[in-house]
N, C-alpha and C positions, 0 to 999 in steps of 0.2 A: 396302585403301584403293584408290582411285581411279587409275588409271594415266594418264600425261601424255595420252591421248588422250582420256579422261574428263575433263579439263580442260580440253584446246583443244574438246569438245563444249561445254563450259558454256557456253564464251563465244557460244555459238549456243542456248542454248537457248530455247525458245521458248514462252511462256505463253499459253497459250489463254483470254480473260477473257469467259465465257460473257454471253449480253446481259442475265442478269437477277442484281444483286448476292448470288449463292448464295456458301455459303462452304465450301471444300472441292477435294477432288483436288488439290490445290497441295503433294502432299506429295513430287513427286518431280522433280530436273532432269532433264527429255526431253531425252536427245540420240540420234543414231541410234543407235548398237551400247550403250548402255552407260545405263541407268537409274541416278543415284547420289542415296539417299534424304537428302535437306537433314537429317534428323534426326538420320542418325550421323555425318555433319560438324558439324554443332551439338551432339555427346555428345564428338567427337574433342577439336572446340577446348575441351573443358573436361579433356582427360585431365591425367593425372600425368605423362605420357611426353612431354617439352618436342617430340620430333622430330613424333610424332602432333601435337600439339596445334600445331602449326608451320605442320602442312603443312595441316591445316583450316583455319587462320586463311588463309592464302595463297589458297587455296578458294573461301572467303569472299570475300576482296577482289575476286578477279579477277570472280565473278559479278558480286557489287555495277560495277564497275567496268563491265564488260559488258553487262550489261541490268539496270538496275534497277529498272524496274516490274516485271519478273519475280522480280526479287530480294525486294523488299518485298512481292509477293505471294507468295511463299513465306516468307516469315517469318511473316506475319501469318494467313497458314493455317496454320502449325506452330501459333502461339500458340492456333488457337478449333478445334483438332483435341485431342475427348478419347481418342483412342485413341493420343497422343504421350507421351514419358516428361514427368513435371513439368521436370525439369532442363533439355532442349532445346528446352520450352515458354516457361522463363524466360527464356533466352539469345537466344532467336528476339526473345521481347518486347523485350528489352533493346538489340540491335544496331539494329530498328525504332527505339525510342527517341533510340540515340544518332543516328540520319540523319536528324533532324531537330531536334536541336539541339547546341549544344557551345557554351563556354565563354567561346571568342575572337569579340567580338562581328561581326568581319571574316567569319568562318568559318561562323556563326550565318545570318550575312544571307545566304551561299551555299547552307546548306541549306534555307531557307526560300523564295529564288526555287527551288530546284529543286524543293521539293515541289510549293510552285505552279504549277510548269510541269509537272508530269504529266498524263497523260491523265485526263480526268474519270472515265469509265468503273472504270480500274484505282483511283483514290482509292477510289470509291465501293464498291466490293469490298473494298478495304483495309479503310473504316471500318464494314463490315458485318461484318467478321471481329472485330473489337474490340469493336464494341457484342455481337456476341453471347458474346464471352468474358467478358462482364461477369455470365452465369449460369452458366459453370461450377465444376464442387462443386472445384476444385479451389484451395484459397486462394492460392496465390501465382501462376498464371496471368492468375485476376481481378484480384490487385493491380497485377501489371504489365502486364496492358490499362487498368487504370483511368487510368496514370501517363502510355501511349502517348496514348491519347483526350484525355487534359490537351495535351499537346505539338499533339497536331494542331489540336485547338482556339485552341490561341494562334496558330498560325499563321491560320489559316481564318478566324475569329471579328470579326478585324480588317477582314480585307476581306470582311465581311457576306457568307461565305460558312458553309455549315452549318448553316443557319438552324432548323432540324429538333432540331437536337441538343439542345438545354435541354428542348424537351418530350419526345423519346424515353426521355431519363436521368429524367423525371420521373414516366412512365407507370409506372416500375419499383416504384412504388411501394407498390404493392398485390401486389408478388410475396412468393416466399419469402424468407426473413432473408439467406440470404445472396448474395440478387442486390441487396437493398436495402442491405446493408455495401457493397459492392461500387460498386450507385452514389453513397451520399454518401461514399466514399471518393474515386471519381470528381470528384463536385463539387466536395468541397474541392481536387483536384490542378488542378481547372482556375481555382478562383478565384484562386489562386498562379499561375500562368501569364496569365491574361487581365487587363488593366486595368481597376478598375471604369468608367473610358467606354467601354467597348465594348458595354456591356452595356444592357439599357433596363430600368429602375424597375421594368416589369411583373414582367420575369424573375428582377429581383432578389429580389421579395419572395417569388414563387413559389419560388426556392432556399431565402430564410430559412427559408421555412413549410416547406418539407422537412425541411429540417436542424433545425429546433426541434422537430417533432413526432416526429423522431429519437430526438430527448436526452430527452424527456419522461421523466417517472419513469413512467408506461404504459406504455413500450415495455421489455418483460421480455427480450428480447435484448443482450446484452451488448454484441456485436462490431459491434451495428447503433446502440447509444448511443456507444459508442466514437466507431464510424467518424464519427456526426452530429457530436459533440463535436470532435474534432480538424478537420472540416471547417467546421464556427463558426469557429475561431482565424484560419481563412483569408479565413472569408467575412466576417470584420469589418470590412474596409477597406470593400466596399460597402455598409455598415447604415447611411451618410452621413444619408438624408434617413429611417432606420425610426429612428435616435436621435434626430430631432428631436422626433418622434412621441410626447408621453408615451407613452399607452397602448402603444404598440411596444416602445418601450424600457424599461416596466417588465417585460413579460410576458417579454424578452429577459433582461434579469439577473434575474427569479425563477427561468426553465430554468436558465440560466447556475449562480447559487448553489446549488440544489436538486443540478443534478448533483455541486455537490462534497460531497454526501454519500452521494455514492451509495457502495453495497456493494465494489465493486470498483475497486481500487488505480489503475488505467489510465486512467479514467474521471475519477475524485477528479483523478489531476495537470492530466490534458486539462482539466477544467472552472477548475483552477487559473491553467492557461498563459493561456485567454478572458480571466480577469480581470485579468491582468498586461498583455494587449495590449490590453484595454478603460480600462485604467489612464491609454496613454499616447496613443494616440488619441480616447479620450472623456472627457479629465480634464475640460473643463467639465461635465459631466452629471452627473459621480458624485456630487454633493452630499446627492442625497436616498437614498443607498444606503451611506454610507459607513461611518458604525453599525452595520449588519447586515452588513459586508464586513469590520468589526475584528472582533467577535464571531467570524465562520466562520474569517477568516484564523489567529487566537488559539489556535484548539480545535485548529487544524490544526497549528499552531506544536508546539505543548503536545503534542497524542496522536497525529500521523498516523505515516507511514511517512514515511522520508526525502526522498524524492523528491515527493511530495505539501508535505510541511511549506517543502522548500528554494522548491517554486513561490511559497507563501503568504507568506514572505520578500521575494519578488523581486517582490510587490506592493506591497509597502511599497519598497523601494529605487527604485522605478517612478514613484511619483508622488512621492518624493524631486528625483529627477531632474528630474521637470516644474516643480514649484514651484523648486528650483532655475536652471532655464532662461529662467522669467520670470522670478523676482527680481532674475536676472544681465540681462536685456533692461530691464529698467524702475525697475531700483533695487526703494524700497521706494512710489513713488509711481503710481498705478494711473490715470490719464489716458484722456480718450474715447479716444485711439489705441490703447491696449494691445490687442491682439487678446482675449487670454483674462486676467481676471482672478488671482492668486493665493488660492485660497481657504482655504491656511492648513490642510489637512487633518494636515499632521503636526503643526505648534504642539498644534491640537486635540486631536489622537490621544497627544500627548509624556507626559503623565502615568500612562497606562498600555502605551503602545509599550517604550518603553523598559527597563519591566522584565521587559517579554517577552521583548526581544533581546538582554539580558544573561544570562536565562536559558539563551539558544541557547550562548552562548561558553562555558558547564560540559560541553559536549556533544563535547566535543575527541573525536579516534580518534589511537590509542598511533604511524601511522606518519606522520601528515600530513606533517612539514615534510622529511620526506626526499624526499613524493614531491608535483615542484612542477606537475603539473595536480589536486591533488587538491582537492576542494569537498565541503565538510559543512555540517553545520549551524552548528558553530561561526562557520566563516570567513564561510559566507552573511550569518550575524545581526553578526559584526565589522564586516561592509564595509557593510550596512545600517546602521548602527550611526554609520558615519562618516558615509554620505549624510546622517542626521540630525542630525548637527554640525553641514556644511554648509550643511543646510536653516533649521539655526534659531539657532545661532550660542549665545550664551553661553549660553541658557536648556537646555542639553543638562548645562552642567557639575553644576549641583549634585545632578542626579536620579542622575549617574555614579558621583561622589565616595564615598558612602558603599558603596557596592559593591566600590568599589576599598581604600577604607581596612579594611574587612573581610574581604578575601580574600590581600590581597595577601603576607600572613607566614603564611596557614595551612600547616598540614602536606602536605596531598593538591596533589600539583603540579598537578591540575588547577585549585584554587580560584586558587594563586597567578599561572598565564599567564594565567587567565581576566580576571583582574585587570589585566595587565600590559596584555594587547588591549583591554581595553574604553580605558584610558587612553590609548593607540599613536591607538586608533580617532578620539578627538575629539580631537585634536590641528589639524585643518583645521579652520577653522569656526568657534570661538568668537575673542573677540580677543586678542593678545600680555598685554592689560593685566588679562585676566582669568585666564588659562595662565601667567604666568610666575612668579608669586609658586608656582602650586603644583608645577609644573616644578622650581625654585632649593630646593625643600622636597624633591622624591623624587628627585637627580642624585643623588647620593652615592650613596642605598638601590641604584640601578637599577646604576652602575658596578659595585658589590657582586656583585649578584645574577647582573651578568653573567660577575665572575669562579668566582663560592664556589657558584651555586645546583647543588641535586648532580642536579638536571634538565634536559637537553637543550630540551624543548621551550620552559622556561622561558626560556632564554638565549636561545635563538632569538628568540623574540618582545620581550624585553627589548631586544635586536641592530638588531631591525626598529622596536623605539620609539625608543631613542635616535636612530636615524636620523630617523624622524618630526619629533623634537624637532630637530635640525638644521633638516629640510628649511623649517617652517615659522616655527621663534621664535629664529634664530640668521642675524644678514647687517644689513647695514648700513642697512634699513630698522626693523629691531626696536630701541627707545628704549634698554631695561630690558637689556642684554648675560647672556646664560644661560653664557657661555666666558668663562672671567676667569682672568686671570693665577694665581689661587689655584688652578684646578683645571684649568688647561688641560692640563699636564703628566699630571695622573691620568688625564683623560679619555682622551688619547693613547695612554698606557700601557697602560690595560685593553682598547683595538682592538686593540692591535697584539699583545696577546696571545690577543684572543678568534680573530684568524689564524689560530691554531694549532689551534683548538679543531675538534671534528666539521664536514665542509662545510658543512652547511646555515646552522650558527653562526658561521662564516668569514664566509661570502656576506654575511650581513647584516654584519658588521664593515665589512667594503669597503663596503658601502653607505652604513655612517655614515659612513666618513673620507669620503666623497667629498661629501656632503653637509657636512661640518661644513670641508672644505676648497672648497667651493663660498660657504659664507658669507662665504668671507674678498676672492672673487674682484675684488671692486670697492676692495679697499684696497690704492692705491697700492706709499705708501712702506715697512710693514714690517708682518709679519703674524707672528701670535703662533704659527705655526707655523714659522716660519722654522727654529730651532734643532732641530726634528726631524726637517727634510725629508730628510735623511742615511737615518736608521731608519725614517722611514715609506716611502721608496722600496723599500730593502732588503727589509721585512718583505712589502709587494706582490709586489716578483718573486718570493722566497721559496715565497708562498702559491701563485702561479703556475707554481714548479717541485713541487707537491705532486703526490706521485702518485694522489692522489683529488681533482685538482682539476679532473676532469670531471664530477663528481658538483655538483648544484646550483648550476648555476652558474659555481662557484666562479671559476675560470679568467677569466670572461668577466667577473666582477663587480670582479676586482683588478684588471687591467687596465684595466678604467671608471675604478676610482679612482686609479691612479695618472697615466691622464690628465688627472685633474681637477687633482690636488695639482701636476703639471706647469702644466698653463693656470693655475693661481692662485698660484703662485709668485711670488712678489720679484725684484729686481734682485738682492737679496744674494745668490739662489741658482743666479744662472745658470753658473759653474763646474761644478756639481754636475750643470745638467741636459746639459751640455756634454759631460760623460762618460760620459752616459745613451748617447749614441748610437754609442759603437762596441758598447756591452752589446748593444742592439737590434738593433743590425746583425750581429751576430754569431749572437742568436739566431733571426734570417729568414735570414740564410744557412742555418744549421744545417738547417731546415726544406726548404729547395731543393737538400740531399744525398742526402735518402731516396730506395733506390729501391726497384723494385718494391712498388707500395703495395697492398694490398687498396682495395677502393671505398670499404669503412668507413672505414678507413687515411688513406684520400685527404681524405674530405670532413673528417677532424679534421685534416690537415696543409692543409688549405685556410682552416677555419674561424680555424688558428693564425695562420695567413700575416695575413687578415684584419683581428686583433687586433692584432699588432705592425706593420701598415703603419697603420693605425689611431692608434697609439701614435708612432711616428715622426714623422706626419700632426702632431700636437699639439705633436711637440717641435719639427717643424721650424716652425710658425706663431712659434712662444714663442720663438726662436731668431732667426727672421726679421723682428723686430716692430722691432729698433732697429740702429744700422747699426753700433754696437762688435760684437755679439754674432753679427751676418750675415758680418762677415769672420771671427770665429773659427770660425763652423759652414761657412764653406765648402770648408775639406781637406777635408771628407767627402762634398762635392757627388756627384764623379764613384761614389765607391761606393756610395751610395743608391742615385744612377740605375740602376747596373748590377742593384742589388739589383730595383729596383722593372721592370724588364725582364724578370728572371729570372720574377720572380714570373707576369707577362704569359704569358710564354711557357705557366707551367703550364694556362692557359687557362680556368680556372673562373671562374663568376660572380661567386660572390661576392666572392673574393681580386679580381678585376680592377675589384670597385666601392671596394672600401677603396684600390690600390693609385690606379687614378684619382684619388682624392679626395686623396692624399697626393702627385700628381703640382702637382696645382694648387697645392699648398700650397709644395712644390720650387721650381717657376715663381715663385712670389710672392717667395721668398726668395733666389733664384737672380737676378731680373728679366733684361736682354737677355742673359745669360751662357748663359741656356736654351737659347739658338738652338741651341747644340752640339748639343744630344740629340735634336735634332727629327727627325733623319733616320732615327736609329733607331728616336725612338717613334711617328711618325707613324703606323705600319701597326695600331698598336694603338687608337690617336685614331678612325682609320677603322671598326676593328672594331667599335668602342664605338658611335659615332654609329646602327651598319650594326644594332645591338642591340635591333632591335622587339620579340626576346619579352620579353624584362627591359628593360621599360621606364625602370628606377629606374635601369639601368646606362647607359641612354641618355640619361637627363636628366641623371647625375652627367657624363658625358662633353663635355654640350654644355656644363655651365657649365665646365669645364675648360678650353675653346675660349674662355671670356671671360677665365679668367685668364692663357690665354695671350697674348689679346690685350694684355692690361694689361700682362704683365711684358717682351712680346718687340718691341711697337708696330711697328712698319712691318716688323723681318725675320722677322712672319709671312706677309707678303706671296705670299712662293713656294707657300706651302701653303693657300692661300686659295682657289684653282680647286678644290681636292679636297674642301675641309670647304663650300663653297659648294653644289656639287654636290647632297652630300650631307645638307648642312640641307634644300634644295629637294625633296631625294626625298621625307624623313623630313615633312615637312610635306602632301606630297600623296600622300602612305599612308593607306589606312583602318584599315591596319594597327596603328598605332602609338598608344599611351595618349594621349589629348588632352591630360592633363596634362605632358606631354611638349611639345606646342606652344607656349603661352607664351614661355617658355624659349630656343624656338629664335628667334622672333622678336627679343626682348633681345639674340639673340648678333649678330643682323644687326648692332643698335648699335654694341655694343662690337669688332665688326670692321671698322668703318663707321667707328669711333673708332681704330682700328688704324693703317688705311692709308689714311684722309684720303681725296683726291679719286681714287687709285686705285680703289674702287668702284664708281665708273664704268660699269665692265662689267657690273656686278651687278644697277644699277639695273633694267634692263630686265626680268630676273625677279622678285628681291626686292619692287616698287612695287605688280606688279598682286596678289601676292600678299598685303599689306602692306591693300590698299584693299580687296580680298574678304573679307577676316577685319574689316577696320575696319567693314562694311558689316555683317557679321554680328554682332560684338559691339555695335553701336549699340542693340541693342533688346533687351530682356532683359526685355520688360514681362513681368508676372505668373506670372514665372518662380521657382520655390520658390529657399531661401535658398543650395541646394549649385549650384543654375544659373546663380544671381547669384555668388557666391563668383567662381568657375570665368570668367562673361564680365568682373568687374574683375581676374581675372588675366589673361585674353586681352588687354583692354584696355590693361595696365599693359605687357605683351609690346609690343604694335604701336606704345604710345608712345615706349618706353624704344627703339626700332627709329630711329621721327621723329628722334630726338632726337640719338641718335648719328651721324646719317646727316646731319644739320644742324649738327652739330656739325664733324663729320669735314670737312664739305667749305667750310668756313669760313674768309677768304682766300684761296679758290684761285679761278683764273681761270673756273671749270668751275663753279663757283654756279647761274650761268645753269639747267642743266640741270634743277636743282631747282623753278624755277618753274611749272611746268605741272603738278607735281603738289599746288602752294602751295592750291587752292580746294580740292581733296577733302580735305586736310587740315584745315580749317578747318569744314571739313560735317561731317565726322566728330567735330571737338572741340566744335560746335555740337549736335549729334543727342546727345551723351556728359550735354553739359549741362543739354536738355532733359530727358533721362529722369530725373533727378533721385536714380538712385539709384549714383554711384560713391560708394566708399569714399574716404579719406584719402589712402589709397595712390597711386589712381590720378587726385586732384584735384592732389597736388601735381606727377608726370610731367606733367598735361597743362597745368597751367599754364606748367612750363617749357618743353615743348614750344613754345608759343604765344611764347614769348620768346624761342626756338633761331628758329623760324623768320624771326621778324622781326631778331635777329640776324644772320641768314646773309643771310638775300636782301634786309634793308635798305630800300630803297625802293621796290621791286621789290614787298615783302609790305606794305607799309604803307598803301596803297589797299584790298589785299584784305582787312586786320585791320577796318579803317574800315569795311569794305562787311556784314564776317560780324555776323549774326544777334545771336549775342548775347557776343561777345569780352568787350566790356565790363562787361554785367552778371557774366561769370564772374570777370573783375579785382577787380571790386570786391568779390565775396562771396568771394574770395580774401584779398584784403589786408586786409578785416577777420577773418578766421579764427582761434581760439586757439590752432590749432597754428602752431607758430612757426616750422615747416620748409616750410609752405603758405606760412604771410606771407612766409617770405624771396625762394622764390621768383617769390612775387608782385612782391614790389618789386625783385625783378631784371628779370623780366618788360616789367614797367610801365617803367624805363628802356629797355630795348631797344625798347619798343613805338613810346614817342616820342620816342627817336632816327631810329626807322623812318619813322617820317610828318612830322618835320620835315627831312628830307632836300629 
C-alpha cells in the first residue's frame, strides 16, 4: 500500500484533461516519486481486511477532498476502462454516483451546485467516459454508467444544459442488444430522476417510441424487452398528452398487455408493474381496456408464478384505491366539479373478482405468520379482498358468505383460516346494520376456535378478526352493541388466555384487548371492563416478561394494549392504575442497571426504555386529568423525573423521543411545580431542539416547549433566551424537515402566551420572521393537494403565533408596540381569504386572530379592521358556518370587533 508520502502526493495530483473529450489514461494518481493505481485502492476499499479497507477509504476522501475534478476523472475513466477488474469498475461507478447525489435534501443541493461549478472541459470528459461505458460487454459496468448518466442528467437537464443527450442515447439504437439494454435502461433511470417539465413533447415521444419498439413482441432479445419494459413503468408519468391521444394510448396498452405474456417471468411482472402504475395514474382512460385487463389479470391470478400473479393483484387493489379516493372526495354524487369521475370498475368486475380473490387466500405457505414481512398470494388477494369491501360496501357480503359458511368447519386448516381472512377482510366497508346480525351469529364459533383450533395459523387470523370485529362494529357510535354483559366475561377470558398462546397468536390477542378496550374509551361513568382490569393488566405485563416476547411483535403489541385499557379506564379504577406506576418504574429503572451492553443489547434495552416511558407517558396523562388523583400521583413526581433524566443521559434517539413526549405529559400533571426540574433538564430541551437529523425528535421537543409553557407560565421566563435562540436557528436551517416549522411558529404563541409583555425582546426577531413565512404561505395557487396540506399547516403555525402574541400582550402598557405590525397582519388575513382554499383548521385560528387583534389594540385596530379588504365578508361567511367552533369564534370575534370601532 501507499506510504504517507503517497498520500500527501495525491493531494497534489494533477490531471491532465486533454482538449478533445477522449476517454482514457486516467488510470493512475501522478505524483512525483510514487505512481499509485485508483484501481487497487478501489479493490482495497472493498477488502475483508477492515484496516486495508480503512486506509483506502481514507485515500479516497482525501483525493476527493483534494482535487476533485481529478478525482471524478479518475473514477469515471476506471468505470469506461475494459481492461479494469468489474468490481473496481462498479465501486468507481458507484462513488461517482454517490457525489452527486444523497439523500439530505440540504446536502443534495451542495452536490448539485458543485457539479455545476466544474469546469466545462473536465464535465465533458466525464460524460464522454459514461456515454461510452454504456457499450461495454460488461453488464454491470453499463448498468452503473446507465444509473450515473441518470444522476447527471437531472442535474444538467434542468438547467437546459446537455442538450445532446436524448439524441445520443437514441442513436444507440440501431446498435448491438446490449448497448441497446444498456440504453433504455438508461432512459428509464433518467425519466426517475428528471421532471416530466423539463422535458419537450418532441423528446418525449421520441423516448416512448424507443421504449415501445423495445417491448414489442419483434424484439427477440430478452434483456433489451426487459430493459424497454421496466423503463415504460418510469416513463409513464410523461405519456400525459400520448394518453390523451386515442390511437397513442391504445397502441401503448396493446405493447403494454402483450408483454404480460411474454415467455419470460421478468418481463410478464415488469409489463404487470406498467399496469398497476397505469392503474392509478390513468384511471380515467382505462374504460375501454378494462375487460381485457380482468381476462389477463385472472389467467395471471390462476396460473402465473408468484411474483407475476402478486403484481396482477395489486391492480385490482390499485384502482380499489382510486375509486375509493373519489368516493371519499365526492360522496356518492358526481358534480361538474369532480375532477375524475367514479367509473364503478370494481362494482362491475365484483361478480367474478371476488371469486378469484378468494381463491388466492387457499394459497397460505406453512411459515407466514411467524414471519411478519412475509407477502403471498394469500395475504396479497386478503388485503385486495378488504379494498373491495371498502370500495363497494354491503354488496361484497353476500358473494363472501357462502365461502365462508363452507370452509370455515372443514378439516384441512387451510379451508378453515381461509375462511376466517376472507370474513377478518370485509369487516370495513359494508354497514354495522348489515355485519352485525352475522357477527352476534359466528362470536361464540370464533372465541372457540381461538381456544380449541389444533392450528396455529388458524387462531392467528381468528386473533387478527376478532380484533377487526372490535376495531370496526364495537364503540359507542355502533346502535346494535356486539359486547354484552352475557359474553363480555367469555370474550375476556379467551384474550387473556390466547397470551399465553405461540407469539404471533399473543400479538394479535393484545390487539383485540386494545381494540375492544378502545371501544369503551368515550364512556364516561362505568365500563363493562371495569371488573377485570386487575387481570387484564396482569396478564399484559405477564406477556411482556415472556421470554419469546421479542418474537412478533409481541412485546410492543402488550404494551400498546395495556396503554389503551389504561387511557379508557374509569374513575373506579384509578387505585389500581395508581400502583401501576412504582411497577413501571421499577421496570425502567431495572433497564438503566445494565452494563456493558453489546449494540444489539443496546438497541433492545433502548427500544424497552421507549415502551415503558411510553407507558408511564399514558398513566401519567390519566393520572393528571383531575386534581384528587394529581395529588396522589405526585409522591412519585421526583422519581420519574430522575428516571426520565436517567434515561436522557443514555442518549439514544429513540428512547429520548418516548422520554420527551412523557416529559410533556409530567409538566402537564406537575403544572408550576415543574420549574424544579428545569435546570436539570434543560440541556436536554436543548439537545432536542439542536436535533435536525431526527427530525420527529425535534418536532416532539418543540411541542414539549408549548407544554412547558402551559404548565410553568411566566417561570419559563429565564429559559426563554436559550429556546428563543434556538427556535430562530431551527427555523433559518435548510437543514431541518419543514414539517418541523409549523410547529415552531405555534411555540412563538404559546411562549408569547407564557410570559405576556415580556416578549418584548423577541419581537424584533420573531415579527420579520412571522411576515416572510405569512408572505410565503399566502399563495398556494395550483399547488397539488400535499403543498396545500403543508401551506394550511404553515398558516395555522404563523396564526396560532398572531395570536398568542396578541393575546400575551394584552392589558399591558406595551400594546403599543404591536401596532405597526397591525396592517401586514391584516394583508395577510385578507391574501389567506382571497385564495379561497384554507381548510377548517386554519378559518377558525384566523378568525380568532382577527378578534385577538382588535382585542388587544382596541381602537388603535378598529380603523384598520374597517379599512381591510375583505374582514367583513370573512365574518360573515364565518358566523354563518356549520362548524360550530368556526361560528363560536366568530361571534367572539364580531364582539371584539365592535368594541374596537365603537371606542
Amino acid at each position: 500500500m501507499t506510504t504517507k508520502c503517497g498520500i500527501r502526493l495525491l493531494y497534489h495530483a494533477y490531471f491532465f484533461v486533454e482538449s478533445g473529450p477522449v476517454c482514457g489514461h486516467l488510470d493512475y494518481f501522478h505524483g512525483n516519486h510514487i505512481a499509485m493505481e485508483v484501481t487497487q485502492v478501489l479493490l482495497n476499499a472493498q477488502s475483508v481486511d477492515s484496516t486495508v479497507r480503512k486506509h483506502a477509504e481514507e485515500t479516497l476522501k482525501q483525493f476527493q477532498e483534494q482535487n476533485l475534478p481529478g478525482f471524478l476523472l479518475s473514477l469515471s475513466g476506471e468505470l469506461a476502462s475494459e481492461e479494469k477488474p468489474v468490481d473496481s469498475r462498479k465501486l468507481a461507478g458507484l462513488i461517482l454516483k454517490n457525489a452527486l447525489d444523497a439523500k439530505e435534501q440540504h446536502r443534495k443541493y451542495e452536490l448539485v451546485q458543485r457539479w455545476l461549478s466544474l469546469d466545462v472541459a473536465v464535465k465533458t470528459q466525464i460524460k464522454t467516459c459514461l456515454l461510452q461505458t454504456l457499450s461495454s460487454p460488461a453488464p454491470d459496468a453499463r448498468s452503473t454508467a446507465s444509473q450515473v448518466i441518470a444522476k447527471v442528467a437531472g442535474i444538467e437537464l434542468p438547467q437546459k444544459q446537455w442538450p445532446e443527450l436524448i439524441g445520443s442515447l437514441l442513436s444507440n439504437q440501431q446498435l448491438p442488444a446490449h448497448i441497446k439494454q444498456a440504453t433504455l435502461e438508461t432512459l428509464g433511470y433518467l425519466c426517475e430522476e428528471v421532471s416530466p417539465d423539463v422535458m419537450e413533447q418532441d423528446q418525449v415521444n421520441k423516448i416512448l417510441t424507443a421504449v415501445i419498439q423495445g417491448m414489442n413482441a419483434e424484439e427477440k432479445n430478452n434483456d433489451v424487452r426487459l430493459a424497454a419494459t421496466r423503463a415504460l413503468y418510469n416513463a409513464l408519468g410523461f405519456a400525459q398528452a400520448n394518453f390523451t391521444n386515442d390511437m397513442e394510448r391504445d397502441f401503448i396498452m396493446r405493447v403494454v398487455c402483450q408483454a404480460t405474456l411474454s415467455p419470460e417471468v421478468k418481463i410478464r411482472q415488469a409489463a404487470f408493474e406498467c399496469l398497476v402504475s397505469i392503474s392509478s395514474t390513468y384511471y380515467e382512460k382505462l374504460a375501454p381496456y378494462i375487460q381485457d385487463i380482468f381476462s389477463i389479470t385472472a389467467k395471471a391470478v390462476r396460473e402465473d408464478e408468484e411474483p407475476v400473479a402478486l403484481q396482477a393483484i395489486e391492480f385490482w387493489s390499485s384502482i380499489c384505491d382510486e375509486e375509493i379516493d373519489i368516493l371519499e372526495d365526492y360522496g356518492g354524487d358526481f358534480t361538474a366539479d369532480s375532477d375524475v369521475p367514479c367509473y364503478n370498475f370494481i362494482k362491475q368486475a365484483l361478480p367474478a373478482l371476488v371469486p378469484m380473490l378468494l381463491e388466492t387466500l387457499l394459497k397460505q405457505e406453512e411459515d407466514q405468520d411467524q414471519d411478519e414481512v412475509a407477502w403471498n398470494l394469500a395475504m396479497a388477494g386478503g388485503t385486495c379482498l378488504g379494498l373491495v369491501a371498502r370500495t363497494v360496501g354491503d354488496d361484497i357480503v353476500p358473494l363472501v358468505m357462502p365461502f365462508i359458511e363452507e370452509n370455515i368447519t372443514k378439516p384441512d386448516w387451510r379451508q378453515r383460516e381461509a375462511a376466517t381472512y376472507a370474513f377478518g377482510s370485509i369487516l370495513e366497508g359494508p354497514s354495522p346494520d348489515k355485519l352485525t346480525p352475522i357477527v352476534n351469529g359466528a362470536l361464540n364459533f370464533m372465541l372457540t376456535a381461538l381456544t380449541k383450533d389444533a392450528n396455529s395459523h388458524v387462531k392467528d387470523t381468528t386473533a387478527w378478526t376478532l380484533g377487526r370485529i372490535f376495531e370496526f362494529l364495537h364503540g359507542s357510535t355502533v346502535e346494535i352493541p356486539i359486547i354484552t354483559p352475557a359474553n363480555c366475561q367469555q370474550i375476556i377470558t379467551v384474550l387473556l388466555q390466547s397470551m399465553k398462546d405461540a407469539p404471533n397468536v399473543a400479538e394479535k390477542a393484545c390487539g383485540a384487548l386494545y381494540f375492544l378496550a378502545q371501544g369503551y374509551g368515550d364512556v364516561a361513568a362505568s365500563s363493562p371492563l371495569t371488573p377485570f382490569f386487575q387481570e387484564m393488566v396482569q396478564s399484559l405485563l405477564t406477556a411482556t416478561h415472556r421470554e419469546d416476547a421479542g418474537e412478533s411483535r409481541l412485546r410492543t403489541a402488550a404494551y400498546e394494549a395495556l396503554n389503551e385499557v389504561v387511557r379508557c379506564s374509569t374513575d373506579e379504577t384509578v387505585p389500581m392504575v395508581l400502583q401501576l406506576v412504582p411497577v413501571i418504574m421499577m421496570e425502567l429503572h431495572q433497564t438503566l442497571e445494565a452494563q456493558k451492553l453489546s449494540s444489539d443489547e443496546r438497541e433492545k434495552q433502548s427500544e424497552l426504555q421507549g415502551l415503558l416511558c411510553g407507558c408511564l407517558q399514558v398513566i401519567i396523562q390519566k393520572l393528571g386529568s383531575s386534581e384528587q388523583t394529581k395529588y396522589a400521583f405526585s409522591q412519585y413526581a421526583d422519581q420519574i423525573m430522575s428516571l426520565f433524566l436517567r434515561v436522557f443521559a443514555c442518549r439514544s434517539a429513540t428512547v429520548h423521543e418516548e422520554a420527551m413526549l412523557s416529559i410533556g405529559a409530567l409538566a402537564y400533571a406537575t403544572g408550576p411545580d415543574f420549574a424544579k426540574y428545569m435546570p436539570e433538564f434543560y440541556k436536554y430541551l436543548e439537545m432536542g431542539l439542536q436535533n435536525f437529523e431526527e427530525y420527529q425528535v425535534c418536532a416532539v421537543t418543540v411541542g414539549v416547549v408549548g407544554d412547558l409553557c402551559r404548565a410553568l407560565e411566566d417561570k419559563i421566563l429565564p429559559y426563554c433566551d436559550g429556546i428563543m435562540t434556538q427556535l430562530l436557528k431551527d427555523l433559518s436551517s435548510n437543514q431541518l424537515h419543514r414539517s418541523v416549522k409549523p410547529p415552531i411558529f405555534s411555540c412563538f404563541g404559546d411562549i408569547a402566551l407564557a410570559i405576556g409583555e415580556n416578549f418584548e425582546k423577541y419581537l424584533m426577531y420573531a415579527m420579520p420572521m412571522l411576515q416572510s413565512a405569512a408572505e410565503l404561505s399566502a399563495r398556494a395557487t395550483g399547488a397539488d393537494d400535499e403543498i396545500l396540506d403543508y401551506t394550511n399547516l404553515l398558516r395555522n403555525g404563523i396564526l396560532e403565533a398572531y395570536s398568542g402574541i396578541f393575546q400575551g400582550f394584552k392589558n399591558s402598557p406595551k400594546t403599543q408596540l404591536l401596532i405597526p405590525y397591525a396592517p401586514h397582519i391584516l394583508q395577510f388575513l385578507d391574501s389567506i381569504y382571497m385564495e379561497k382554499d384554507m381548510d377548517d383548521v386554519v378559518m377558525k385560528t384566523a378568525i380568532g386572530v382577527l378578534g385577538d387583534l382588535a382585542d388587544t389594540l382596541g381602537s388603535n385596530a378598529g380603523s384598520l379592521i374597517q379599512q381591510s379588504v375583505s374582514s367583513k365578508d370573512f365574518l360573515i361567511e364565518c358566523l354563518s358556518s356549520d362548524d360550530h367552533l368556526i361560528k363560536e369564534s366568530a361571534e367572539w370575534a364580531q364582539m371584539a370587533i365592535s368594541r374596537a370601532i365603537s371606542v
